[in-house]
C-alpha positions in Angstrom: -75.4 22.5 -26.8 -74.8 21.0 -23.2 -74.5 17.8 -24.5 -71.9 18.7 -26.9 -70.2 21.3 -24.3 -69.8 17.6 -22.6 -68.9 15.4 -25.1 -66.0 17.9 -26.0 -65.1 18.1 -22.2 -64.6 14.4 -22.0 -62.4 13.8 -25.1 -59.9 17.0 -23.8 -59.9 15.2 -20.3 -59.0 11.8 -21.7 -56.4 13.3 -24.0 -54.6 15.1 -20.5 -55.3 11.9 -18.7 -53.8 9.8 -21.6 -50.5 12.1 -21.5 -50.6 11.7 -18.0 -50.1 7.8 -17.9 -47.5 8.1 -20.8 -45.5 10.2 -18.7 -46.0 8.5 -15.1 -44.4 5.4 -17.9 -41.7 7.2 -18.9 -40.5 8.6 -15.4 -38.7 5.2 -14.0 -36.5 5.5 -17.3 -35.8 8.8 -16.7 -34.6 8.5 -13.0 -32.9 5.7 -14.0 -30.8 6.8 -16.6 -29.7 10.0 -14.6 -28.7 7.8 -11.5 -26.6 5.9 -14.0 -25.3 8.6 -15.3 -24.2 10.4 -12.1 -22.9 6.7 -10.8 -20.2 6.9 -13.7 -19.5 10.2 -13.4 -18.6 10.0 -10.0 -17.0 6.7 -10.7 -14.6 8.3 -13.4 -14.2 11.3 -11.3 -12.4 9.1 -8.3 -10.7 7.2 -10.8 -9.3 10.5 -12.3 -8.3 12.0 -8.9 -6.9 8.9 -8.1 -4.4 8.6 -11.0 -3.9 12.3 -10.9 -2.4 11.6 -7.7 -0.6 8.5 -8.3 3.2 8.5 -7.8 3.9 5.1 -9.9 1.7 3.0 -12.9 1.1 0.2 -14.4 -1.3 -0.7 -17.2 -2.4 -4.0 -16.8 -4.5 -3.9 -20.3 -7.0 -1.4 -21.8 -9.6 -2.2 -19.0 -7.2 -2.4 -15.5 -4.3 -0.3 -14.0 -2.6 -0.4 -11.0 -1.5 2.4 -8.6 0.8 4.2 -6.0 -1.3 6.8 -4.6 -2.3 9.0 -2.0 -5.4 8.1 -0.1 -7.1 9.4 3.0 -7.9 7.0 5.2 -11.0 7.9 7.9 -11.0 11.7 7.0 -7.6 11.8 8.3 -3.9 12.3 6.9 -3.6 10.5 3.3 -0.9 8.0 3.4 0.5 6.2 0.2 -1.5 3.0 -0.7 -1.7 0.1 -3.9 -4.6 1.0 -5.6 -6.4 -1.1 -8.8 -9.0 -0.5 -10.8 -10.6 -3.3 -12.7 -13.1 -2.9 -15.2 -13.1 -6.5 -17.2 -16.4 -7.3 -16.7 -19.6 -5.1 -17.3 -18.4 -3.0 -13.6 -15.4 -1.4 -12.9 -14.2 -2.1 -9.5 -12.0 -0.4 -6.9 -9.2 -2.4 -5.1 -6.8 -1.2 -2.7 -3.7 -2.6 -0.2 -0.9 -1.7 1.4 1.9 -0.8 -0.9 3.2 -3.4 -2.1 0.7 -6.0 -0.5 -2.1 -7.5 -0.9 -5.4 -5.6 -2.6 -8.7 -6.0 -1.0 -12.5 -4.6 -1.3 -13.6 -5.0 -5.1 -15.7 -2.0 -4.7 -17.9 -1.1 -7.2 -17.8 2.2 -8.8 -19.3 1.9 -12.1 -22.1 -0.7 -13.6 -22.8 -1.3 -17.1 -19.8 -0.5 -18.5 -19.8 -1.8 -22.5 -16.2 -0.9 -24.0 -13.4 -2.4 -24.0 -10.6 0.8 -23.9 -11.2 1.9 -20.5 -7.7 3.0 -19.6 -5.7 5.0 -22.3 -2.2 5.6 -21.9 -0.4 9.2 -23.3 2.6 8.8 -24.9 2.1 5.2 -26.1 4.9 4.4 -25.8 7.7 4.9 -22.7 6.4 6.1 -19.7 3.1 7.4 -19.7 2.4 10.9 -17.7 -1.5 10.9 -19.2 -4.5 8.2 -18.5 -7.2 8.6 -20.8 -10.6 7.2 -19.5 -13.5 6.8 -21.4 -16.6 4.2 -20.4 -19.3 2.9 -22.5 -22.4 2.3 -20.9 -25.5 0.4 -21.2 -28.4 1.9 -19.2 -31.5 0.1 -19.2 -33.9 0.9 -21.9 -31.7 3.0 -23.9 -30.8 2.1 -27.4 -27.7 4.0 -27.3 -24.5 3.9 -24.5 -23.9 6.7 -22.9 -20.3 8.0 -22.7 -18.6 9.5 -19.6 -15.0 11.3 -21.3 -12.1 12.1 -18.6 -8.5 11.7 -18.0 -5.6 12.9 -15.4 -1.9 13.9 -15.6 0.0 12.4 -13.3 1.3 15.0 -10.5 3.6 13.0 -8.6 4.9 10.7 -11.1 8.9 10.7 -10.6 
């Protein structure tokens, strides 16, 4: 009986310990993902806020847009700056300036990005008052993109 008592003591241990290892595996993936995840929802969130505050815009193409909007610079009072953000490659990046001169930084708020319609104008056609933004993204050992949904009126638009 001992012996048996044993023999079904070690097969129950090596099943924990085998479920053990599969998850200690699948943890990386999982930390991964959600730092992905909360990288482009942050991303889109300051993209939103961004356009929500925007006094003038351009759409460049599906994937960049230009801005007039109000940033805070320092903590301090916002003043009105050129802001762009450019998503044609796989990232989507953050470039500001004076208004009307030249954009710097190329700061990277989103990785991975997989779709083409970023930026999505409402109406069509005439001046827009909407931006749609949607992002497609591929995280690393997921056989699906993930999808971060958003969009802002524009306040200050004339």
């Amino acid at each position: 009986e001992l012996v048996l008592a044993a023999a079904l003591l070690a097969i129950a241990l090596g099943a924990v310990l085998a479920l053990l290892d599969v998850t200690a595996q699948e943890a990386p993936r999982h930390t991964e993902r959600g730092q992905a995840i909360r990288e482009a929802e942050t991303g889109v969130e300051r993209m939103t806020r961004e356009i929500r505050q925007a006094s003038t815009m351009t759409l460049n193409s599906s994937r960049s847009i230009d801005l007039r909007t109000w940033v805070r610079v320092g903590g301090g009072t916002a003043i009105e700056r050129s802001v762009r953000f450019d998503c044609s490659s796989d990232k989507c990046r953050r470039y500001e300036g004076p208004v009307s001169g030249a954009l710097a930084g190329g700061e990277i708020l989103v990785s991975g990005v997989s779709n083409s319609d970023i930026f999505t104008p409402t109406p069509t056609s005439g001046t827009p008052t909407y931006i749609g933004v949607k992002l497609a993204l591929n995280i690393e050992r997921n056989d699906k993109p993930y999808y971060v949904y958003d969009g802002a009126e524009m306040r200050n638009s004339p």
